[in-house]
N, CA, C, O and CB atoms as a CASP TS submission, in Angstrom:
PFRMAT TS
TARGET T0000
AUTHOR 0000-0000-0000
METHOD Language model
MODEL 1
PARENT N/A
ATOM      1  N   UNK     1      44.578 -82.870 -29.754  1.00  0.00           N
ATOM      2  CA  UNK     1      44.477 -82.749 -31.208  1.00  0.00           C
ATOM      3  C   UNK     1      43.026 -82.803 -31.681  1.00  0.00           C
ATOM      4  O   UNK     1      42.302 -83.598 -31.081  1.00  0.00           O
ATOM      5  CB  UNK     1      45.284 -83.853 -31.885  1.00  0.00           C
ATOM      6  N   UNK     2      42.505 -82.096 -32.643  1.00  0.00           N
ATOM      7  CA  UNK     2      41.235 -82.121 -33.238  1.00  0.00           C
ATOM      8  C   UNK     2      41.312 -83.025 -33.956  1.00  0.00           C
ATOM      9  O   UNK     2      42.402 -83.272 -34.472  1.00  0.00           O
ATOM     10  CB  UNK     2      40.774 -81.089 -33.857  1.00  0.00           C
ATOM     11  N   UNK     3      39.967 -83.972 -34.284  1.00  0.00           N
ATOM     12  CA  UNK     3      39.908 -85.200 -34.895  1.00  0.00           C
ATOM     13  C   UNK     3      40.780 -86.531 -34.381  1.00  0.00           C
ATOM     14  O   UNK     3      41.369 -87.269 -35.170  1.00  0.00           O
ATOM     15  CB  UNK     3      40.245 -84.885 -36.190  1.00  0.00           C
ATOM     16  N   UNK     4      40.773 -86.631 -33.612  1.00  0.00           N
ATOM     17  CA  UNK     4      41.171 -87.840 -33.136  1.00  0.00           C
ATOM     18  C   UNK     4      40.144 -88.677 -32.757  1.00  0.00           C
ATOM     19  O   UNK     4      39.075 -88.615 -32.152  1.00  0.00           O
ATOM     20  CB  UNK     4      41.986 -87.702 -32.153  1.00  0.00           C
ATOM     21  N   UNK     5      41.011 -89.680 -33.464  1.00  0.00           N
ATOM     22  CA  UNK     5      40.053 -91.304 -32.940  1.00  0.00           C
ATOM     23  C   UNK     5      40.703 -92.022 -31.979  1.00  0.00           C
ATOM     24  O   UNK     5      41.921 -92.188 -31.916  1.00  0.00           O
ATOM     25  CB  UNK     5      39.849 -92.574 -34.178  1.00  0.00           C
ATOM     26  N   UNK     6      39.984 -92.391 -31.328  1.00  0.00           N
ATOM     27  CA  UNK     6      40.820 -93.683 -30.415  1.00  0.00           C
ATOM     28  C   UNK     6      40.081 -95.224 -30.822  1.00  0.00           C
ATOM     29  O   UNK     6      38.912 -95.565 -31.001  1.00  0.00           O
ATOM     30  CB  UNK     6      40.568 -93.390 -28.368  1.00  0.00           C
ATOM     31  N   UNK     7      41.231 -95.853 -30.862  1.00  0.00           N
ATOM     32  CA  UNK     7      40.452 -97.522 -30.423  1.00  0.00           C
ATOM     33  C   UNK     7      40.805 -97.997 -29.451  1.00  0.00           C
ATOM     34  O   UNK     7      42.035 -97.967 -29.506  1.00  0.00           O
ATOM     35  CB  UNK     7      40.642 -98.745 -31.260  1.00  0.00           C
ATOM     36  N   UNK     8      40.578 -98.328 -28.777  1.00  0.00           N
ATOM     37  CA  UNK     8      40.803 -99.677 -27.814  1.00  0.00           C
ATOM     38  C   UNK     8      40.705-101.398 -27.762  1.00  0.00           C
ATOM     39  O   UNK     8      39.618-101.818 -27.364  1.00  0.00           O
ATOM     40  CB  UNK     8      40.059 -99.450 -26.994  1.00  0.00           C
ATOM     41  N   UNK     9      41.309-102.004 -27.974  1.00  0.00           N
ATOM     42  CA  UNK     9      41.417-103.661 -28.292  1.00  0.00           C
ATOM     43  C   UNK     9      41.652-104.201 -27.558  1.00  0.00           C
ATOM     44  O   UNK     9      42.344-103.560 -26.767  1.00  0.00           O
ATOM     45  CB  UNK     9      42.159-104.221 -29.062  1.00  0.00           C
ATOM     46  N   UNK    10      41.428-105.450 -27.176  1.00  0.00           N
ATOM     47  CA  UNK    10      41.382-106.243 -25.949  1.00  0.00           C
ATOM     48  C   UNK    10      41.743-107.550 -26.577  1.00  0.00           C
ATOM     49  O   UNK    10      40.930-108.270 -27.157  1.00  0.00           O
ATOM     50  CB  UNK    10      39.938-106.229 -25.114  1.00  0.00           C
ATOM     51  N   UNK    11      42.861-107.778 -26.444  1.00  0.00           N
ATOM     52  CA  UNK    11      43.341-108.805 -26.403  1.00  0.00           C
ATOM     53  C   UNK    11      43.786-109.986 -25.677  1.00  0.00           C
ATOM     54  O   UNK    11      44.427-109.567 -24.713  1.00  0.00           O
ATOM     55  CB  UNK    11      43.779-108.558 -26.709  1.00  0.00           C
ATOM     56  N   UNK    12      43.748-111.704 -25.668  1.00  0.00           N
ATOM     57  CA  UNK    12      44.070-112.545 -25.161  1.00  0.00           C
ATOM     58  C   UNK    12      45.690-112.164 -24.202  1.00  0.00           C
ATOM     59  O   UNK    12      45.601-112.065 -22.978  1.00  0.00           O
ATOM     60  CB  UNK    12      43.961-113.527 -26.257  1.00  0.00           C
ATOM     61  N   UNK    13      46.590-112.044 -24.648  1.00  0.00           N
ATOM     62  CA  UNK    13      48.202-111.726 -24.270  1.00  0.00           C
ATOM     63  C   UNK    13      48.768-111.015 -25.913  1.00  0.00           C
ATOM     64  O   UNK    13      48.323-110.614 -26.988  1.00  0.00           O
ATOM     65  CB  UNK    13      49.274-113.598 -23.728  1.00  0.00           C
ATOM     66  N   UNK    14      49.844-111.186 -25.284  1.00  0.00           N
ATOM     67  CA  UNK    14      50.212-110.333 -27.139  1.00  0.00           C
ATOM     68  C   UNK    14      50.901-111.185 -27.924  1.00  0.00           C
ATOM     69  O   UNK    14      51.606-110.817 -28.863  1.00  0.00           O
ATOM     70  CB  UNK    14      51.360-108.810 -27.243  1.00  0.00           C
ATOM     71  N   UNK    15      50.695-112.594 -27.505  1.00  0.00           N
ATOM     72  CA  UNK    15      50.591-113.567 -28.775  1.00  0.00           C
ATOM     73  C   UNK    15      49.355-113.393 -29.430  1.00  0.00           C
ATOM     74  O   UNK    15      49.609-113.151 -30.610  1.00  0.00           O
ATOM     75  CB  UNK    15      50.699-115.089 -28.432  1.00  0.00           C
ATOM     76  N   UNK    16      48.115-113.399 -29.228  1.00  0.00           N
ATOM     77  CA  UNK    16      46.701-113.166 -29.281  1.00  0.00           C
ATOM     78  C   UNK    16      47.142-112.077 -30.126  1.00  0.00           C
ATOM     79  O   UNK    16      47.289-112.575 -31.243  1.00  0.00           O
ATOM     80  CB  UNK    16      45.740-112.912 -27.897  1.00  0.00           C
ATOM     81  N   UNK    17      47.410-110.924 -30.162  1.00  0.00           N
ATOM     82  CA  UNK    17      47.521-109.768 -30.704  1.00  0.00           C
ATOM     83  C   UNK    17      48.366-110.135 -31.976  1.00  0.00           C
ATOM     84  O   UNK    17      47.928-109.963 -33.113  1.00  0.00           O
ATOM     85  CB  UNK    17      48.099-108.728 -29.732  1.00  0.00           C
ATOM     86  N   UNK    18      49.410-110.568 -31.748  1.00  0.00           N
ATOM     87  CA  UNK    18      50.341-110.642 -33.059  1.00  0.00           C
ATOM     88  C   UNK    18      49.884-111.351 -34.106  1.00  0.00           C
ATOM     89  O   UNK    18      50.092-111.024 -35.274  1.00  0.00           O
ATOM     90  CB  UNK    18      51.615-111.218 -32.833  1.00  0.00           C
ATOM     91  N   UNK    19      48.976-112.764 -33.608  1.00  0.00           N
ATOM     92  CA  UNK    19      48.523-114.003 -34.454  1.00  0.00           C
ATOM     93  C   UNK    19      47.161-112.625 -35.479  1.00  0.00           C
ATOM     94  O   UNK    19      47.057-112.378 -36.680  1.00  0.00           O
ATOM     95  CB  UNK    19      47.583-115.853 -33.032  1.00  0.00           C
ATOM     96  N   UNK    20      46.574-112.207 -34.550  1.00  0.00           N
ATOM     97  CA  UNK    20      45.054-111.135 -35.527  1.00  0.00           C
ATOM     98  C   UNK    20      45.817-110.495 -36.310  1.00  0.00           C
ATOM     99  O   UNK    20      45.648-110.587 -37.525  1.00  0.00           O
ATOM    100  CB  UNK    20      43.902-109.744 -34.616  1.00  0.00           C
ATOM    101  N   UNK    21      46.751-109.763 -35.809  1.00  0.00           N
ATOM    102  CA  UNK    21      47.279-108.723 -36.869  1.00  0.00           C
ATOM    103  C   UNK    21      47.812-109.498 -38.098  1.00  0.00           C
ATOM    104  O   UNK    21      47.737-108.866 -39.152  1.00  0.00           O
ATOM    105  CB  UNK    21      48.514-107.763 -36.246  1.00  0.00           C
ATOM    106  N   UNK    22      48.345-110.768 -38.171  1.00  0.00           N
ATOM    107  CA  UNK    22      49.091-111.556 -39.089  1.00  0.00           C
ATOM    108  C   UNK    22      47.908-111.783 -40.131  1.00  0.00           C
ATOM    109  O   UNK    22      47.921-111.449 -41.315  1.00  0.00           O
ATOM    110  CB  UNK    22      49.797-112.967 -38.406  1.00  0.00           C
ATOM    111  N   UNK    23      46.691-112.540 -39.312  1.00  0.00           N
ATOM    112  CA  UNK    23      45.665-112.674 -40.254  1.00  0.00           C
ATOM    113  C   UNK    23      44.844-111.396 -40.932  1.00  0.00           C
ATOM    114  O   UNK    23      44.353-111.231 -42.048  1.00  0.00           O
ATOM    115  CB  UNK    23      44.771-113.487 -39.593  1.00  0.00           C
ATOM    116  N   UNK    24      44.925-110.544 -39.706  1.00  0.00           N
ATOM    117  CA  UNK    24      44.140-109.104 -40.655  1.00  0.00           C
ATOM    118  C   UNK    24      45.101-108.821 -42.103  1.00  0.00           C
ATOM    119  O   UNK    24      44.611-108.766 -43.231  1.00  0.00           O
ATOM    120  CB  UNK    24      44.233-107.245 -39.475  1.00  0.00           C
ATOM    121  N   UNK    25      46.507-108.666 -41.799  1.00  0.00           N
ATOM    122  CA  UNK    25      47.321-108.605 -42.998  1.00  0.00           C
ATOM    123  C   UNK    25      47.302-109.075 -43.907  1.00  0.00           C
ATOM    124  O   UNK    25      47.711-108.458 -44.891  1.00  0.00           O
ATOM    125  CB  UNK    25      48.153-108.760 -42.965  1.00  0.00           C
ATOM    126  N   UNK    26      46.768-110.540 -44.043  1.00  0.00           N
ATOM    127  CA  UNK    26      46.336-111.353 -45.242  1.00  0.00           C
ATOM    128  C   UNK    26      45.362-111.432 -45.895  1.00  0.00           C
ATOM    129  O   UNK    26      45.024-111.972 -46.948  1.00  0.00           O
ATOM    130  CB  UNK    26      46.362-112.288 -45.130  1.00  0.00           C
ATOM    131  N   UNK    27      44.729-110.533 -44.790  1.00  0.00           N
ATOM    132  CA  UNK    27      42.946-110.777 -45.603  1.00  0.00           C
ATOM    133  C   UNK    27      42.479-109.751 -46.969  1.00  0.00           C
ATOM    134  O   UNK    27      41.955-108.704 -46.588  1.00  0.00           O
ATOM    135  CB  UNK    27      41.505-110.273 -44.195  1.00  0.00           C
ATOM    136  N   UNK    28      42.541-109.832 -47.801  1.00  0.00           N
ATOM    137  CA  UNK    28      42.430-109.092 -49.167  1.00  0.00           C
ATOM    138  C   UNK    28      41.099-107.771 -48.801  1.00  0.00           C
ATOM    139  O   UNK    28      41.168-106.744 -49.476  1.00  0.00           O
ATOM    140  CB  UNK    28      41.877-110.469 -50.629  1.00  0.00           C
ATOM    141  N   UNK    29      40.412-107.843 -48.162  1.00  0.00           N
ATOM    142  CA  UNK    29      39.592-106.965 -48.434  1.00  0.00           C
ATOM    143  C   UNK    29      40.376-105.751 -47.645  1.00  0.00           C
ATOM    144  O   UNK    29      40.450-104.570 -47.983  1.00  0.00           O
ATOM    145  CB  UNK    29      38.107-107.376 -48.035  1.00  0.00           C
ATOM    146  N   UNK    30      40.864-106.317 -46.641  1.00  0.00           N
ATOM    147  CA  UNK    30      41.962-105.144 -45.736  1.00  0.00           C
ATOM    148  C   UNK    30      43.228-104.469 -46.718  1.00  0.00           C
ATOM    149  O   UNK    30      43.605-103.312 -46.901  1.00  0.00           O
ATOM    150  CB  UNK    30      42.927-106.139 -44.259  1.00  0.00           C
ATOM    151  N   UNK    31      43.563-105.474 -47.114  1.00  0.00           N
ATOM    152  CA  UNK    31      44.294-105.019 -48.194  1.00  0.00           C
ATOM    153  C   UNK    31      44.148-104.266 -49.191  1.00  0.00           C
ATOM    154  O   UNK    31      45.129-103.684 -49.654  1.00  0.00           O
ATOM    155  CB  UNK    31      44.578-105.685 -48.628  1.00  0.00           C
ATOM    156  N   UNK    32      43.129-104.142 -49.631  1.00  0.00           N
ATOM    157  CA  UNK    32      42.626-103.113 -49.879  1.00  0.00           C
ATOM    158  C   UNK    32      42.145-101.983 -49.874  1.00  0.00           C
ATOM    159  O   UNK    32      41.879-101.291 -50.857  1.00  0.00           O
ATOM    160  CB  UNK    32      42.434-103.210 -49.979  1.00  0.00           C
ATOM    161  N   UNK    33      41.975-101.676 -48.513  1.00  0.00           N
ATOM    162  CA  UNK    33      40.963-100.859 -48.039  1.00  0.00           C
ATOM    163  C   UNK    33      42.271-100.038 -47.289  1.00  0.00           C
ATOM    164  O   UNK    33      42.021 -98.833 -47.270  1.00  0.00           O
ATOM    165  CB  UNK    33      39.551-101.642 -47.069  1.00  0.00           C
ATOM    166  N   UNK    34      43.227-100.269 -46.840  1.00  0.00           N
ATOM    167  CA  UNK    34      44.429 -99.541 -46.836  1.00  0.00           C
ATOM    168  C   UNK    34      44.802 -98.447 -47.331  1.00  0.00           C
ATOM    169  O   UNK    34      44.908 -97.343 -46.796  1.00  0.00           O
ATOM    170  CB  UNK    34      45.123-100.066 -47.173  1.00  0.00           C
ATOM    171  N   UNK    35      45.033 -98.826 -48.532  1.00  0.00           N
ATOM    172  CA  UNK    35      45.330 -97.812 -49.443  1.00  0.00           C
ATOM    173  C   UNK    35      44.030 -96.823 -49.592  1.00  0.00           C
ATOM    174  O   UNK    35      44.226 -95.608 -49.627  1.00  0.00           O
ATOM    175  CB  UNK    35      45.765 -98.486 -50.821  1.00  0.00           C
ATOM    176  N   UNK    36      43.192 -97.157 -49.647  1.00  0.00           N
ATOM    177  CA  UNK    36      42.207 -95.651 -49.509  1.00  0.00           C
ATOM    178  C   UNK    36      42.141 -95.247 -48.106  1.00  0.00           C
ATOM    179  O   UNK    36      41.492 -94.204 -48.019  1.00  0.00           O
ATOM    180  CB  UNK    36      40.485 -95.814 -50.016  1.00  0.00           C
ATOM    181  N   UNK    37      42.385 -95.491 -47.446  1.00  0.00           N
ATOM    182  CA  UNK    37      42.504 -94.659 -46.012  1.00  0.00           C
ATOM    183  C   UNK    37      43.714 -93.992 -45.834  1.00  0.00           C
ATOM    184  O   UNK    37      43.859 -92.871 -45.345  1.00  0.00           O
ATOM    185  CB  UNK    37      42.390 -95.547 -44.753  1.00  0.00           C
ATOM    186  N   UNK    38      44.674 -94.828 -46.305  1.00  0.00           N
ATOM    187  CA  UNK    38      46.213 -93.793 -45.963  1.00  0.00           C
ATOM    188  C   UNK    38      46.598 -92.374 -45.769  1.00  0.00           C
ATOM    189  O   UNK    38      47.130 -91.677 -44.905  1.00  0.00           O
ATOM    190  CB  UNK    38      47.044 -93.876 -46.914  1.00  0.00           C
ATOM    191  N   UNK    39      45.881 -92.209 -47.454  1.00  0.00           N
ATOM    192  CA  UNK    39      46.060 -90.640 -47.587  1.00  0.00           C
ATOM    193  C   UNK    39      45.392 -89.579 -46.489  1.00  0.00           C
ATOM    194  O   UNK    39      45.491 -88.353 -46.450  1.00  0.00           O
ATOM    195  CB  UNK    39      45.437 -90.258 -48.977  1.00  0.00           C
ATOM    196  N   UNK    40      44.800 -90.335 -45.765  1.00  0.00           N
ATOM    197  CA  UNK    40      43.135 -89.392 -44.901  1.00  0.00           C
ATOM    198  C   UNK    40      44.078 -89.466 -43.226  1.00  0.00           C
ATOM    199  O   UNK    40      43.784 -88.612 -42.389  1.00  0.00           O
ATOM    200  CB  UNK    40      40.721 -90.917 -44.869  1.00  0.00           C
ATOM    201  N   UNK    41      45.075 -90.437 -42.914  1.00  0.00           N
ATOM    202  CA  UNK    41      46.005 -90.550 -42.304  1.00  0.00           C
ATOM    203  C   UNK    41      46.940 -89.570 -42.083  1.00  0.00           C
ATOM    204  O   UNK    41      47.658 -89.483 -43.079  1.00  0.00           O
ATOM    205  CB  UNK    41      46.391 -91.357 -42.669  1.00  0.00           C
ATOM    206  N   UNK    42      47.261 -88.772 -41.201  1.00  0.00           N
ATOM    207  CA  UNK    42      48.503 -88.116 -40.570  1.00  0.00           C
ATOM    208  C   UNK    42      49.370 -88.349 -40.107  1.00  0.00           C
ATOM    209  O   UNK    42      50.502 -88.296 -40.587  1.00  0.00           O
ATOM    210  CB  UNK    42      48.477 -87.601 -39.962  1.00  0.00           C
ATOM    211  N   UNK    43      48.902 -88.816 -38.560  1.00  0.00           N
ATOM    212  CA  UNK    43      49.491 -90.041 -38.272  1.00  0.00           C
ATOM    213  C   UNK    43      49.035 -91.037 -36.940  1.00  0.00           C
ATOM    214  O   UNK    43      48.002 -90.787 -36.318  1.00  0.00           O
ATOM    215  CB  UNK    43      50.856 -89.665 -38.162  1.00  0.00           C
ATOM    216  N   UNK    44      49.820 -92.057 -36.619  1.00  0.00           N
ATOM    217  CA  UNK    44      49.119 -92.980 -36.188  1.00  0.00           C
ATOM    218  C   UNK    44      50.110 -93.392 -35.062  1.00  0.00           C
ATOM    219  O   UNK    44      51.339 -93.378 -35.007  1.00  0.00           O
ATOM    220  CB  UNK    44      48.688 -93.991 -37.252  1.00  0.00           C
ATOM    221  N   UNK    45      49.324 -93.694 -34.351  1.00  0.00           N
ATOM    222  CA  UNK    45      50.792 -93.772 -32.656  1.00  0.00           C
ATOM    223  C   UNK    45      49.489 -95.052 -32.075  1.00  0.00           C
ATOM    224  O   UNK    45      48.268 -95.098 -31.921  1.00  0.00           O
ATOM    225  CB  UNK    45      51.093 -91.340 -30.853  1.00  0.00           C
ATOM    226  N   UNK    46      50.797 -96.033 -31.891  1.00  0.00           N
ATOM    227  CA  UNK    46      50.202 -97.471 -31.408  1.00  0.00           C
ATOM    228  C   UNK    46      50.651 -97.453 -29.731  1.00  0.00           C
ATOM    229  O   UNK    46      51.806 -97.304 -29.333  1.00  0.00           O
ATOM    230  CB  UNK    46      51.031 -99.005 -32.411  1.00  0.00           C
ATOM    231  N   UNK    47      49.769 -97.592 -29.101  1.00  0.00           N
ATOM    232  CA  UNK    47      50.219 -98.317 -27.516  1.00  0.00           C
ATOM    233  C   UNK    47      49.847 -99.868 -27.658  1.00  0.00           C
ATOM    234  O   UNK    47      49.353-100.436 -28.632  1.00  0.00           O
ATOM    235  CB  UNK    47      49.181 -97.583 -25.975  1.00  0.00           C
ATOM    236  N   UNK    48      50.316-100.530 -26.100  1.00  0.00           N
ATOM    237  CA  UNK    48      50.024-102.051 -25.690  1.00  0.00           C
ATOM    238  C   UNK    48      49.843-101.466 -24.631  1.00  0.00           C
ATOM    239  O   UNK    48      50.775-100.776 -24.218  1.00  0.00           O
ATOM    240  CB  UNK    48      51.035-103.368 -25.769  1.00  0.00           C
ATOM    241  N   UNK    49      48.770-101.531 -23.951  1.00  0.00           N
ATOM    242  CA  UNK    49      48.462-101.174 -22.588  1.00  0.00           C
ATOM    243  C   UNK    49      48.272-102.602 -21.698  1.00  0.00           C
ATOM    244  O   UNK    49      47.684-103.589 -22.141  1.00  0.00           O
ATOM    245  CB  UNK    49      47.069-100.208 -22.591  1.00  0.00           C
ATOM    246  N   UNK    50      48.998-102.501 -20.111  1.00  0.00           N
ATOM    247  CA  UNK    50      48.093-103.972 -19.707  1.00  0.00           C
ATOM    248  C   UNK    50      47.174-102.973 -18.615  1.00  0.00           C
ATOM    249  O   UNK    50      47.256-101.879 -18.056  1.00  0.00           O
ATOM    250  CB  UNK    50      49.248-105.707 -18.753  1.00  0.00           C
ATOM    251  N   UNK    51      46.362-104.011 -18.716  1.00  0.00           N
ATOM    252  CA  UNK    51      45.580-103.516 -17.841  1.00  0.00           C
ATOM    253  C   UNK    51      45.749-103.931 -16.010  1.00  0.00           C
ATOM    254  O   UNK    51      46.156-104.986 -15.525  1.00  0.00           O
ATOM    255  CB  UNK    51      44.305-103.929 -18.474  1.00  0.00           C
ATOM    256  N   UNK    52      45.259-102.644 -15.279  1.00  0.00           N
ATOM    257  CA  UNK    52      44.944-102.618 -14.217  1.00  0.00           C
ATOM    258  C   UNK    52      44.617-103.522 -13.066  1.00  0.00           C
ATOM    259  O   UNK    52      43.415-103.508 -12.803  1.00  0.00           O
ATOM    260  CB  UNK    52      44.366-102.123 -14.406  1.00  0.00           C
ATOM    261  N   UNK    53      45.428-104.396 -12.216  1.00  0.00           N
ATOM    262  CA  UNK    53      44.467-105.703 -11.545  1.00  0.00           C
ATOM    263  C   UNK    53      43.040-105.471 -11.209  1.00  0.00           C
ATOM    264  O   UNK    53      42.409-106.494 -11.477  1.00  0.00           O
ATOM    265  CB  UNK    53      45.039-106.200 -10.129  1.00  0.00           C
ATOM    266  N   UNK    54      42.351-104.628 -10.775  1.00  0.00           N
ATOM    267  CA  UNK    54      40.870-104.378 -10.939  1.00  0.00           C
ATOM    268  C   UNK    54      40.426-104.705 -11.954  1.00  0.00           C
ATOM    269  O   UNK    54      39.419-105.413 -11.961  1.00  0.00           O
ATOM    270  CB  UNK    54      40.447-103.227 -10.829  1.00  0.00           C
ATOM    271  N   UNK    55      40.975-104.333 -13.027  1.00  0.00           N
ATOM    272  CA  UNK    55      40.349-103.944 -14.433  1.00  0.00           C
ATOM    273  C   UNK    55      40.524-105.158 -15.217  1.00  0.00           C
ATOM    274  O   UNK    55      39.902-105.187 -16.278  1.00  0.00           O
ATOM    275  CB  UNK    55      41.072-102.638 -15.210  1.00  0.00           C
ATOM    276  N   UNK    56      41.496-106.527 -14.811  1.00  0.00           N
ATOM    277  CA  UNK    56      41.982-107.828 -15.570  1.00  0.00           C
ATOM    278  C   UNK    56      41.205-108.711 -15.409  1.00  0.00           C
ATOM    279  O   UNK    56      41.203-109.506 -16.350  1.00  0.00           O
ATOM    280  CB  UNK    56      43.189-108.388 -15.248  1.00  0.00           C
ATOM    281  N   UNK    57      40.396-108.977 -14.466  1.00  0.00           N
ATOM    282  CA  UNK    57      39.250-109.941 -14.403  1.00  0.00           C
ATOM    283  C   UNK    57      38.339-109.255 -15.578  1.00  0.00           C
ATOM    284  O   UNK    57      38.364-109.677 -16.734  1.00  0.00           O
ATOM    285  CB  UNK    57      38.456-110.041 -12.762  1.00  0.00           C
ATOM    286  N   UNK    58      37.828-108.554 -15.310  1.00  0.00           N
ATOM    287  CA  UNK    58      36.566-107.660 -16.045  1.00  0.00           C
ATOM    288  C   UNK    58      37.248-108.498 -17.751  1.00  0.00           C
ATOM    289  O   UNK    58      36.766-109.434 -18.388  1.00  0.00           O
ATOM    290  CB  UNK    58      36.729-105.152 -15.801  1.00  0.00           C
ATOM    291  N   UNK    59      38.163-107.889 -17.948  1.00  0.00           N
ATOM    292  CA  UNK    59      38.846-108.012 -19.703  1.00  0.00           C
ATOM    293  C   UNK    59      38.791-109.225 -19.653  1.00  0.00           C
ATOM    294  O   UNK    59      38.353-109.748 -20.677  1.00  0.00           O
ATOM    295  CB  UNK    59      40.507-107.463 -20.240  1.00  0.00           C
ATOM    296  N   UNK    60      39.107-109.976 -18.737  1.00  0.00           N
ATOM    297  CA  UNK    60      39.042-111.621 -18.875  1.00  0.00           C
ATOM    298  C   UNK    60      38.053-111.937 -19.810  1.00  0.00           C
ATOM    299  O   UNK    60      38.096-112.175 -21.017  1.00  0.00           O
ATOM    300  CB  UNK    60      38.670-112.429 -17.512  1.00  0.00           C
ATOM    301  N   UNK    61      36.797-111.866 -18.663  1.00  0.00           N
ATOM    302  CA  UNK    61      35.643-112.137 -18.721  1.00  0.00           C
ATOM    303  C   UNK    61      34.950-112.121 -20.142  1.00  0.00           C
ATOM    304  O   UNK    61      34.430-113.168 -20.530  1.00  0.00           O
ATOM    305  CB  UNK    61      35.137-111.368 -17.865  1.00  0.00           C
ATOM    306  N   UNK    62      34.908-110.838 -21.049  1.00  0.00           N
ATOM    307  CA  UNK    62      34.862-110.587 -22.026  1.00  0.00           C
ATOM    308  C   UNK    62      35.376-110.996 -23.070  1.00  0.00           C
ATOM    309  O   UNK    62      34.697-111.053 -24.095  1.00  0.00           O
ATOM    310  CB  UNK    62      34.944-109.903 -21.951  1.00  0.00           C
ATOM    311  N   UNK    63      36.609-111.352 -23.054  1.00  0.00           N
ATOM    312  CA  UNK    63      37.400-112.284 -24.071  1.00  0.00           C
ATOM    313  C   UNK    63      37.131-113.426 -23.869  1.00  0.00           C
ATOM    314  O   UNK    63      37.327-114.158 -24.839  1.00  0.00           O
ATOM    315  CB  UNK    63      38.782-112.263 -24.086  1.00  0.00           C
ATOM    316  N   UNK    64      36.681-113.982 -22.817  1.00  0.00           N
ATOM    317  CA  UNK    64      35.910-115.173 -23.035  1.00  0.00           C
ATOM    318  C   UNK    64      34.790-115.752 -23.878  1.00  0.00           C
ATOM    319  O   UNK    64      34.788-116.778 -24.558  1.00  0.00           O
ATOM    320  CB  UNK    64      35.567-115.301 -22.186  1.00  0.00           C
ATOM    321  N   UNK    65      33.879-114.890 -23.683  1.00  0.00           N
ATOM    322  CA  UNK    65      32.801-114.967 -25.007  1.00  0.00           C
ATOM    323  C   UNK    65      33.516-114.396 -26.103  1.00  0.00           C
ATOM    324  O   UNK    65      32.489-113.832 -26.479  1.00  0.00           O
ATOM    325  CB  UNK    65      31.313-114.078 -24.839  1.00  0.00           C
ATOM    326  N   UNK    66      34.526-113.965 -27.123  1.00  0.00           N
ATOM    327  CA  UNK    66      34.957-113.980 -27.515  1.00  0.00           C
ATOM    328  C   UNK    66      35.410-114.924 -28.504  1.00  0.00           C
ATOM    329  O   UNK    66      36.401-115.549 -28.124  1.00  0.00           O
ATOM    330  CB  UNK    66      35.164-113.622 -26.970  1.00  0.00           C
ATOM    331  N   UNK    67      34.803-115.363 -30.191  1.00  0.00           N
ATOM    332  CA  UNK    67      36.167-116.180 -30.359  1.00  0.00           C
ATOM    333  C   UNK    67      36.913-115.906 -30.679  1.00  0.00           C
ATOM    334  O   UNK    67      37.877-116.670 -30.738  1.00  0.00           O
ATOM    335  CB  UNK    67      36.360-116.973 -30.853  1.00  0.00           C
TER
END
């Protein structure tokens, strides 16, 4: 597809994940800022990827310095 973004997020487990998203949801400036992006939106397709045993130390590591 043309124009695509990707993100990638690295999360603790997907308690870690659920607890951010709860607080991103509350936070008013997000809340805001929603609604002007929507319309610019098509659409939006979520994965949970785990990662790779090679690749799980590395993500560790990083979420460690992390708060």
């Amino acid at each position: 597809p043309q124009n695509m973004v990707v993100h990638l997020w690295a999360y603790r487990d997907i308690t870690d994940r659920e607890q951010r998203r709860t607080e991103l949801a509350a936070d008013a400036g997000w809340r805001a800022y929603v609604p002007k992006i929507k319309p610019l939106m098509l659409v939006q397709e979520t994965r949970i990827l785990k990662p790779a045993g090679f690749f799980a130390d590395w993500v560790k590591s990083q979420l460690e310095t992390r708060p």
